[in-house]
BALODO-256675 format. One record per residue (C-alpha): residue in one letter; x, y, z; residue number from 1. Coordinates in Angstrom, 1 decimal. Layout:
- nudren / xx / yy / zz / kollum
- A / X / Y / Z / NUM
...
This chain:
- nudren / xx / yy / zz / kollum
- X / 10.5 / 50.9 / -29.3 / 1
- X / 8.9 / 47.6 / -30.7 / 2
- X / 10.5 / 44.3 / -29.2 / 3
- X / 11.8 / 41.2 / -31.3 / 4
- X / 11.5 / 38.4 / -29.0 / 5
- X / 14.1 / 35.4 / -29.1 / 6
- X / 14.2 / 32.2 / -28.7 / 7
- X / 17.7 / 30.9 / -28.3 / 8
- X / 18.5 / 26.9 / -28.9 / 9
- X / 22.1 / 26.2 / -27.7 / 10
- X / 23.6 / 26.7 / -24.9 / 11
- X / 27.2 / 26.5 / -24.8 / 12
- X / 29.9 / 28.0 / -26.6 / 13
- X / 27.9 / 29.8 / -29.5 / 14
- X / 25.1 / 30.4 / -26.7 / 15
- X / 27.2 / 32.2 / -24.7 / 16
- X / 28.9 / 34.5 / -27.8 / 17
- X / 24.8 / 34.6 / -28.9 / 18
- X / 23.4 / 35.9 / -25.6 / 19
- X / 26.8 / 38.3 / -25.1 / 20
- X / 26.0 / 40.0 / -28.6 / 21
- X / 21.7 / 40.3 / -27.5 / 22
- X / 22.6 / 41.6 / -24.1 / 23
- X / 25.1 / 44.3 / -26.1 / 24
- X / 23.3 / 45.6 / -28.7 / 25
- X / 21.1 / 47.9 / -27.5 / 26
- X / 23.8 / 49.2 / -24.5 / 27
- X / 26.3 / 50.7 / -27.7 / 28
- X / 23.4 / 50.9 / -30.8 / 29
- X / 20.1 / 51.8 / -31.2 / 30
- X / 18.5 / 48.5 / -33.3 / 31
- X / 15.1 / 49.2 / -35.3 / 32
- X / 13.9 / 46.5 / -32.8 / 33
- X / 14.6 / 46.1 / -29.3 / 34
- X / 15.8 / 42.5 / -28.8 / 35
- X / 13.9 / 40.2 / -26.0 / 36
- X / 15.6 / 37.3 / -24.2 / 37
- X / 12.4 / 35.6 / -23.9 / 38
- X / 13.5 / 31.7 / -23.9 / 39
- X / 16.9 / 29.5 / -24.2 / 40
- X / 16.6 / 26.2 / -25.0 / 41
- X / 18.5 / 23.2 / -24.1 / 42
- X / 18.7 / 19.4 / -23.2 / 43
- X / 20.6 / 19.7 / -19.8 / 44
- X / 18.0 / 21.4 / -17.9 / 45
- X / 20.3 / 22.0 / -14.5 / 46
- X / 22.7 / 23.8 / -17.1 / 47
- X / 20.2 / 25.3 / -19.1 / 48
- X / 18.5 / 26.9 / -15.7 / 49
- X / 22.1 / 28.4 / -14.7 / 50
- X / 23.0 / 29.6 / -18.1 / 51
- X / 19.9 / 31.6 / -18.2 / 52
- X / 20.0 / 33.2 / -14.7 / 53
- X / 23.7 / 34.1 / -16.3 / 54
- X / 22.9 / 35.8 / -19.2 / 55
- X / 19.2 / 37.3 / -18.4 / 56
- X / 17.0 / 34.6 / -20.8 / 57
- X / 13.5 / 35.1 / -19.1 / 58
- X / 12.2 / 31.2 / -19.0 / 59
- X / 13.9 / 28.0 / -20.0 / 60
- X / 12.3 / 25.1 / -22.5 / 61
- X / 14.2 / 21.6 / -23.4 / 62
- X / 11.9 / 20.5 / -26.2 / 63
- X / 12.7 / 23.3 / -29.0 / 64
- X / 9.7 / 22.4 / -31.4 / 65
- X / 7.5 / 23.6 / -28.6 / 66
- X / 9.4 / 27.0 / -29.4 / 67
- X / 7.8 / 26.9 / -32.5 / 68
- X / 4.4 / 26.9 / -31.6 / 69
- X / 4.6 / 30.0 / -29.0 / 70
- X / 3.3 / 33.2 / -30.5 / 71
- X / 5.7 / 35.2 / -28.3 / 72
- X / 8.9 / 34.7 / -30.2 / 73
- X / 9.5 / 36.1 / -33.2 / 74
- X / 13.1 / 35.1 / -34.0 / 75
- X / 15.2 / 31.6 / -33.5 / 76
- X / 18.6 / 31.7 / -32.7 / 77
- X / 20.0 / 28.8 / -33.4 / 78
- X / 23.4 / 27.9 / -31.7 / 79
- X / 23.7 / 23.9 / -31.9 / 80
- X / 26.0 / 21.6 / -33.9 / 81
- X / 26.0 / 21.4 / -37.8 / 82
- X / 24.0 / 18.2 / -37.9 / 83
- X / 20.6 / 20.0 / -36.2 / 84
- X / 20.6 / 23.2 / -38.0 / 85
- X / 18.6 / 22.1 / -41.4 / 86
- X / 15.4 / 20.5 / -39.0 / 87
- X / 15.4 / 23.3 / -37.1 / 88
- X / 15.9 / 26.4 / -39.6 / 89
- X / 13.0 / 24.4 / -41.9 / 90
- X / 10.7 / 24.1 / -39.1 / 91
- X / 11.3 / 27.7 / -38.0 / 92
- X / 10.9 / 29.2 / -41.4 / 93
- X / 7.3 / 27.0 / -41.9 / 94
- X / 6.5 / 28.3 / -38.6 / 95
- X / 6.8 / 32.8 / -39.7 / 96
- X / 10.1 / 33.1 / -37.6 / 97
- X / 13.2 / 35.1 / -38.5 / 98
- X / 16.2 / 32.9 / -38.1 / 99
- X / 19.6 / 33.9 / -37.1 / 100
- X / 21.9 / 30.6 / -37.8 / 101
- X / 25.5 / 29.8 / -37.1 / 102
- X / 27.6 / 28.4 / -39.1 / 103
- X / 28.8 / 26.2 / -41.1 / 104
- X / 25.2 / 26.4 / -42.7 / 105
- X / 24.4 / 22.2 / -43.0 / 106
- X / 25.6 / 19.2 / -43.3 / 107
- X / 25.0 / 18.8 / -47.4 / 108
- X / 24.1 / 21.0 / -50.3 / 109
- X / 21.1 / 19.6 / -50.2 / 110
- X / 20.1 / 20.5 / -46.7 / 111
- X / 21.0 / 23.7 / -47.6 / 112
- X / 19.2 / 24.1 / -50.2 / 113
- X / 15.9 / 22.9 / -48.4 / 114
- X / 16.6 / 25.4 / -45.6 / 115
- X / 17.0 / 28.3 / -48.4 / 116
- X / 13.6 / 26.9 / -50.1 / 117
- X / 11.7 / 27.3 / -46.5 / 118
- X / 13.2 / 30.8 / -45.7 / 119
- X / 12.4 / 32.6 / -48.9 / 120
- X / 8.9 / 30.5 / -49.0 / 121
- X / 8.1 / 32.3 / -45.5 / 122
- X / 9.2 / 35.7 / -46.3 / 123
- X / 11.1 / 35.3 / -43.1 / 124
- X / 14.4 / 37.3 / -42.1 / 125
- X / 17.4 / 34.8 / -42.6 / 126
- X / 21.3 / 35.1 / -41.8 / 127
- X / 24.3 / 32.6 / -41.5 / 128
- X / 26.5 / 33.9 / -39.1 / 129
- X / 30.3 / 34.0 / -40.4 / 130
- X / 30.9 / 36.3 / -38.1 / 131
- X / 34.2 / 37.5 / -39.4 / 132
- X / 32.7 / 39.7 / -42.2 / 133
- X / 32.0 / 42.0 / -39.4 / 134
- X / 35.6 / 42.6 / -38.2 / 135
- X / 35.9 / 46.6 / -38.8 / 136
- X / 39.1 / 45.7 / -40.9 / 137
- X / 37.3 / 43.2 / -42.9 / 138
- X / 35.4 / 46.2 / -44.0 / 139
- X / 38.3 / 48.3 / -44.8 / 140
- X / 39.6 / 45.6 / -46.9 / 141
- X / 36.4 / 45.0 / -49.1 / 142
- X / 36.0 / 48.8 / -49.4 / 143
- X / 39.9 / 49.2 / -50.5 / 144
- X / 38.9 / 46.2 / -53.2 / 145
- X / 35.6 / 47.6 / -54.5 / 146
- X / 37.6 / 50.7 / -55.1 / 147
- X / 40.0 / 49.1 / -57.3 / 148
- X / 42.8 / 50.1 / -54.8 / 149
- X / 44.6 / 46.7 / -55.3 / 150
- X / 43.6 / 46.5 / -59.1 / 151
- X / 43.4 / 43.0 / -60.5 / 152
- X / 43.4 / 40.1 / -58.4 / 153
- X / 45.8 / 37.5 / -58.5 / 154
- X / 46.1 / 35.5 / -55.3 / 155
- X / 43.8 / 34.6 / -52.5 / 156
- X / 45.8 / 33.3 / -49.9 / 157
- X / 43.4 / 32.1 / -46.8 / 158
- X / 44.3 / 29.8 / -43.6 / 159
- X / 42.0 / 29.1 / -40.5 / 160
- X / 44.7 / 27.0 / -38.1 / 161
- X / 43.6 / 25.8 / -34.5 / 162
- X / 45.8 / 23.4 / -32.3 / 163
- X / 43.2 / 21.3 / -30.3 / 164
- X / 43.2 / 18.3 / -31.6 / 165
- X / 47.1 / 17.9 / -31.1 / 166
- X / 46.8 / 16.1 / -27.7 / 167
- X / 46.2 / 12.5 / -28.8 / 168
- X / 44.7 / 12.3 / -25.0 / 169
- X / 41.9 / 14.3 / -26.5 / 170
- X / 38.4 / 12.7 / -26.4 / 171
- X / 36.2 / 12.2 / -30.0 / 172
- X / 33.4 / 13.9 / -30.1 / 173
- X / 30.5 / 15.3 / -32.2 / 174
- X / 33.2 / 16.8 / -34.4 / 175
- X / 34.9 / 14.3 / -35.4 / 176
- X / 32.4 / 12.1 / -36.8 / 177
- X / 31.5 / 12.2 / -40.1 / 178
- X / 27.3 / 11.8 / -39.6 / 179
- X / 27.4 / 15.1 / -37.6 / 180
- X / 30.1 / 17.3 / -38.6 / 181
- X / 30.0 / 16.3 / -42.3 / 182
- X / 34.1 / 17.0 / -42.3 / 183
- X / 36.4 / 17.8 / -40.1 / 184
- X / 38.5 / 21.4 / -40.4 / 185
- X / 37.5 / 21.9 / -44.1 / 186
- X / 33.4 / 22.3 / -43.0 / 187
- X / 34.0 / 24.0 / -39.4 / 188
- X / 37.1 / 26.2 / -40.2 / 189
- X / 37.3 / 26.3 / -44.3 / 190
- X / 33.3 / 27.3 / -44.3 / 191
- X / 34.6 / 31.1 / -42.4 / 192
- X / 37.8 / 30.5 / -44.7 / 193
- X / 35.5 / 30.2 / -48.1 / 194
- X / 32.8 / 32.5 / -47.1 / 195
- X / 35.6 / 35.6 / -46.4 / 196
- X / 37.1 / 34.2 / -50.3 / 197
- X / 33.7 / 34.7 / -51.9 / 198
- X / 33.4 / 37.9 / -50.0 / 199
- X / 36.6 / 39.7 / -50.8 / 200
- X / 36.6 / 37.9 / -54.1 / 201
- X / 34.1 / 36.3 / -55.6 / 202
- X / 32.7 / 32.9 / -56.7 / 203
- X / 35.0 / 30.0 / -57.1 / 204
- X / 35.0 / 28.4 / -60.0 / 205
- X / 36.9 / 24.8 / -59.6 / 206
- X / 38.3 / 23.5 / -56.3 / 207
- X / 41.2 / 21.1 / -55.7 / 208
- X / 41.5 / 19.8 / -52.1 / 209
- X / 44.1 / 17.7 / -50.6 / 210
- X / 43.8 / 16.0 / -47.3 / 211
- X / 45.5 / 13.9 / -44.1 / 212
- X / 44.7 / 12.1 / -41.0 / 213
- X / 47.3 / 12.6 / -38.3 / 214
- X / 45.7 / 10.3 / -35.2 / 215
- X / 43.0 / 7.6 / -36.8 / 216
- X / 41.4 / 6.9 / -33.6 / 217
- X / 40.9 / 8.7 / -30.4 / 218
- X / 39.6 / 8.0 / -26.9 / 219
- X / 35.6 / 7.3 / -26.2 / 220
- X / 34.3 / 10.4 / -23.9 / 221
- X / 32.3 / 8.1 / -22.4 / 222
- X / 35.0 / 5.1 / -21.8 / 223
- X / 38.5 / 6.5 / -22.0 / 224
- X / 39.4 / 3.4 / -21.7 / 225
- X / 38.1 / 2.4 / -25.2 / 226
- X / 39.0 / 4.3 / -28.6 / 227
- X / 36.6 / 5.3 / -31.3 / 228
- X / 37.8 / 6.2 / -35.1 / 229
- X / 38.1 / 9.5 / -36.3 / 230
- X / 36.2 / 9.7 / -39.7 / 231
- X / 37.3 / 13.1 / -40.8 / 232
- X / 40.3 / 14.4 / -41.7 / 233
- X / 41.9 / 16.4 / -39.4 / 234
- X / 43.8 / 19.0 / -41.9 / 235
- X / 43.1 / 20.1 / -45.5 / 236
- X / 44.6 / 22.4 / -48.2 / 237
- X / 42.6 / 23.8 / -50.7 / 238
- X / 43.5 / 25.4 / -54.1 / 239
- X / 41.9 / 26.2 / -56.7 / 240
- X / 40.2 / 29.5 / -59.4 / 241
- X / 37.9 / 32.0 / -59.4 / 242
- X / 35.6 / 32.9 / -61.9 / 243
- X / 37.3 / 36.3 / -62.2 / 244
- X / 41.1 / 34.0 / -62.9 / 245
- X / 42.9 / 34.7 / -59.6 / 246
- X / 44.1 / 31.7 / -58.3 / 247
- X / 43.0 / 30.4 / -54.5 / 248
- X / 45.0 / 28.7 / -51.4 / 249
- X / 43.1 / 28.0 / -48.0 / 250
- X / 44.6 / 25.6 / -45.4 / 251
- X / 42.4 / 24.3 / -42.4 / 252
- X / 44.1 / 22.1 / -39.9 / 253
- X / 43.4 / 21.4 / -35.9 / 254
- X / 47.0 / 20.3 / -35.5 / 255
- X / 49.3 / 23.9 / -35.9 / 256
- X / 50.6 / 23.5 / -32.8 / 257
- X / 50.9 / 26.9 / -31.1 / 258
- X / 48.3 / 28.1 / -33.3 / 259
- X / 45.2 / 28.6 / -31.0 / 260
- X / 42.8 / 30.1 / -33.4 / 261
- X / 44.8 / 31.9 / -36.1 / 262
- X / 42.5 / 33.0 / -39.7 / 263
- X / 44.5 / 35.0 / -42.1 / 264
- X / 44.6 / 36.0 / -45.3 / 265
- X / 46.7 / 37.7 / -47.7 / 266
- X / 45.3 / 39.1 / -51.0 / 267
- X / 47.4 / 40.1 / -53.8 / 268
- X / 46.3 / 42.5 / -57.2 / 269
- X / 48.4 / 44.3 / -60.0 / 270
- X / 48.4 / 47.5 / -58.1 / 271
- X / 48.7 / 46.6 / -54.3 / 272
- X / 48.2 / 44.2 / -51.9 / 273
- X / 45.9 / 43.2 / -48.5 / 274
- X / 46.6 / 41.3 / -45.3 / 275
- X / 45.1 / 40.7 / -42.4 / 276
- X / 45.0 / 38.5 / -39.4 / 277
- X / 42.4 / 37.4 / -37.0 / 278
- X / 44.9 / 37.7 / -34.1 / 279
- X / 45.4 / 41.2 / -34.3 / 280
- X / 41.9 / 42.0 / -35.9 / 281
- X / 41.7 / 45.8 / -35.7 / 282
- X / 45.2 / 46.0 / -38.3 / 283
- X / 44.6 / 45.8 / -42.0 / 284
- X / 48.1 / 46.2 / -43.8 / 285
- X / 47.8 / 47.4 / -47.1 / 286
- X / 50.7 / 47.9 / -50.0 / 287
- X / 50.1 / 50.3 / -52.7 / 288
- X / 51.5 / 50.7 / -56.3 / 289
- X / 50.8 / 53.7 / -56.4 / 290
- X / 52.9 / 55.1 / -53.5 / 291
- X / 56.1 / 56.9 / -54.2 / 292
- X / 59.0 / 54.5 / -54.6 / 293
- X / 60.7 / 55.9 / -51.6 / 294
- X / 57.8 / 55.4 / -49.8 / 295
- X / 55.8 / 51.9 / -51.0 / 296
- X / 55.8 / 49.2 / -48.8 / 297
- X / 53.3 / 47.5 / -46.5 / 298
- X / 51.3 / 49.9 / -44.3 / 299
- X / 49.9 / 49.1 / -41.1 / 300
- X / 46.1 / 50.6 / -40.6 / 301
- X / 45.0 / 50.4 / -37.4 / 302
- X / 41.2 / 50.2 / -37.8 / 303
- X / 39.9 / 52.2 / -34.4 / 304
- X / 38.7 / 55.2 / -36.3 / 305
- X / 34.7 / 56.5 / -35.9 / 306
- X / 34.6 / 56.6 / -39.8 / 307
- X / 35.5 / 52.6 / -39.5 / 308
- X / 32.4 / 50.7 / -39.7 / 309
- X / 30.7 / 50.3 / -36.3 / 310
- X / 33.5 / 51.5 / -34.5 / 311
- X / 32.3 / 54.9 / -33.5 / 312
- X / 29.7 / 53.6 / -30.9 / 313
- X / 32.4 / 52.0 / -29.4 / 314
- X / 35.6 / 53.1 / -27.9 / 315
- X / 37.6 / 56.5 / -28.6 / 316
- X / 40.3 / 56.0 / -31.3 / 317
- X / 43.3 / 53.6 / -30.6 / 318
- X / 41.3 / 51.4 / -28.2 / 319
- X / 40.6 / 48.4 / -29.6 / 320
- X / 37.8 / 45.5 / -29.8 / 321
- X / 37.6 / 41.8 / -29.6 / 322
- X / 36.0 / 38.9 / -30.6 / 323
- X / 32.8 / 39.0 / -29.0 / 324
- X / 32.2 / 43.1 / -31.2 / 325
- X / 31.5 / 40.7 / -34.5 / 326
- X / 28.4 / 39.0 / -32.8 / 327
- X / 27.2 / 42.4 / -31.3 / 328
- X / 27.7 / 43.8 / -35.2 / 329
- X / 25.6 / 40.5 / -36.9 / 330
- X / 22.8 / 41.1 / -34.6 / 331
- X / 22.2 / 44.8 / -34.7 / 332
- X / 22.1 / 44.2 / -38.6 / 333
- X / 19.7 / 41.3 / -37.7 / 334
- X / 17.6 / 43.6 / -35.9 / 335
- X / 17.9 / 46.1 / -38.3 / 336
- X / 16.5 / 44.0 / -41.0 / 337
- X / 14.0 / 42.6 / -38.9 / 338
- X / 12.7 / 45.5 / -37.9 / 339
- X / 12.5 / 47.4 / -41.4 / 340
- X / 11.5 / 44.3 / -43.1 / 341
- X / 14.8 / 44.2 / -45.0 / 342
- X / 17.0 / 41.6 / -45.5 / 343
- X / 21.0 / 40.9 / -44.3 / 344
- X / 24.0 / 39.1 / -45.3 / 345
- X / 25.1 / 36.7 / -45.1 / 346
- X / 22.2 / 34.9 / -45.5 / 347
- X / 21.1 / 31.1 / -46.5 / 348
- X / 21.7 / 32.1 / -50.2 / 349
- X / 25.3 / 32.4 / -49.1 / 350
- X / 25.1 / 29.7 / -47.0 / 351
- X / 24.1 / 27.4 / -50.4 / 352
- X / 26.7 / 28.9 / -52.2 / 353
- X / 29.4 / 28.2 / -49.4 / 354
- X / 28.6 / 25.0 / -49.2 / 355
- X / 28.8 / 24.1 / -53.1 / 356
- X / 32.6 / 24.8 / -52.5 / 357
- X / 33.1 / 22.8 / -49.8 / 358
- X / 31.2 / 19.6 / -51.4 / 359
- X / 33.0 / 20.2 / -54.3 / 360
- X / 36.6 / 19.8 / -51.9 / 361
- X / 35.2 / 17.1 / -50.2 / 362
- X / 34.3 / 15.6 / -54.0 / 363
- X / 38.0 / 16.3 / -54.5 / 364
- X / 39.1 / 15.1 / -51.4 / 365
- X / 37.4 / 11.9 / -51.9 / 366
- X / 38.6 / 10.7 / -55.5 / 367
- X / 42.0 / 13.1 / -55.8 / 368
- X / 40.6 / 15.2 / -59.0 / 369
- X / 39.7 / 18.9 / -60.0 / 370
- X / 36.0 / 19.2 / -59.5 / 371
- X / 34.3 / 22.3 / -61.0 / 372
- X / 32.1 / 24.4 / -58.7 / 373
């Protein structure tokens, strides 16, 4: 079988869910390509030598535009913070690699737009990972839409809640600065929030965002003695239209307490209704019109069949998968794109098009107006 070799840049939390879904793949689908750990990449080189005896990443390199100039990697993964992605993704794309990207996509529309220009220049593989299109029930949902199951749409309602930031004790980091994480929930959580929208949905039309800072300042992580100001805001509610008329809602907050990583949604037409939630992934309850009135009501789908997208190299029926299955799902399609010379979504077109919603909340954030998408 011909090999893609990878180069992975990131070595922590994304590195870890990124080398999981590589060292998967192949064990529970059979790729076009056969995927090669051939080099992770990191600053922390005593971390960086650990992390790849851990997951099975051949050598180890700390300077990642040396990557770049290797002809034994064909693909960069690239699993670092927001603020890195658009020199790296360029760079890759100007030097014939495939690029497999997490999200959110860049730090400005216009980063994103440059990365976009640089991808479709090379004639290089490219694709953002919002991971969460790849949730078997996610599927189900888009194919129960495209059918015209739920008719006309009328609502989107979307929320993406974590609780970290709750603790006051907690230190500020890269996240909560405004030069590297360009916002606070409304880029890292609203981009997975917006992207699922425009999947399910469709293109936004005009945005309306609201927003509040809870705890201004925070403890240094280098001096927790000293505090630092948080420049983002640390929760945001969006509303807004599509261009098709139904009408939008997505919150994005760090402080729901109790809410440890909770992204829901609940979609709403003239002849049923959707919802689903990231906590109990493999469920998709659905409500039909066109039941029996006896019968209608919200039905519970548990999504653990072999006809279910992906889920019949998996597990027999009724046993269910986690997290972690999305990233084995983006890569196999990554491979399989790769390997045919195809292409996969969501890609950096997406990733432009995500990111004119969110600039146009952050516009509306800013100066408390409307702004048209």
């Amino acid at each position: 079988m011909k090999e893609l070799r990878i180069a992975l840049i990131g070595h922590r939390f994304m590195g870890r869910a990124h080398s999981n879904a590589w060292n998967q793949v192949s064990r529970f689908f059979d790729p076009a390509v056969k995927p090669v750990l051939q080099v992770a990449c990191g600053r922390d080189s005593a971390e960086l030598a650990a992390f790849a005896r851990r997951w099975g990443w051949q050598e180890t390199e700390t300077d990642w535009r040396r990557l770049l100039e290797r002809d034994d990697i064909d693909a960069i993964d690239i699993a670092t913070p927001t603020f890195l992605h658009a020199e790296m993704a360029i760079a890759a794309a100007e030097a014939g690699k495939h690029i497999f990207c997490e999200k959110p996509f860049a730090n400005t529309l216009a980063e994103g737009e440059a990365m976009l220009a640089a991808a479709e220049k090379a004639g290089v593989v490219h694709y953002l990972n919002h991971n969460y299109r790849r949730c078997p029930a996610v599927l189900l949902a888009k194919k129960i839409i495209d059918d015209g199951e739920i008719g006309e749409i009328y609502h989107w309602r979307g929320a993406y809640q974590q609780s970290w930031l709750v603790d006051p004790r907690h230190p500020l980091d890269w996240k909560l600065k405004k030069s590297t994480a360009a916002a606070g929930p409304l880029w890292d959580l609203g981009s997975h929030a917006v992207d699922l929208a425009r999947f399910l949905v469709g293109e936004f039309a005009e945005i309306d965002c609201r927003a509040k800072q809870f705890i201004p300042e925070r403890p240094l992580a280098e001096d927790p003695s000293r505090r630092g100001p948080v420049e983002v805001e640390c929760a945001a509610i969006l509303s807004g239209e599509f261009q098709n008329g139904a009408l939008a809602s997505i919150e994005t907050t760090r402080y729901a307490t109790g809410r440890r990583n909770r992204h829901t949604f609940e979609i709403y037409g003239s002849q049923g209704a959707l919802t689903w939630d990231m906590e109990d992934m493999n469920r998709l309850r659905f409500y039909s019109e066109g039941d029996s009135e006896d019968r209608r009501g919200f039905r519970d789908i548990l999504v653990t069949e072999p006809s279910h997208d992906y889920v019949g190299a998996w597990w027999p029926p009724g046993h269910i998968i986690g997290y972690e299955h999305a990233f084995v799902h983006a890569v196999l399609d990554f491979l399989n794109a790769c390997g045919t010379g195809g292409s996969v979504e969501p890609d950096f077109r997406d990733g432009v098009e995500g990111l004119r919603v969110l600039e146009a909340a952050a516009t509306s954030m800013e100066s408390g107006r409307r702004v048209a998408v």
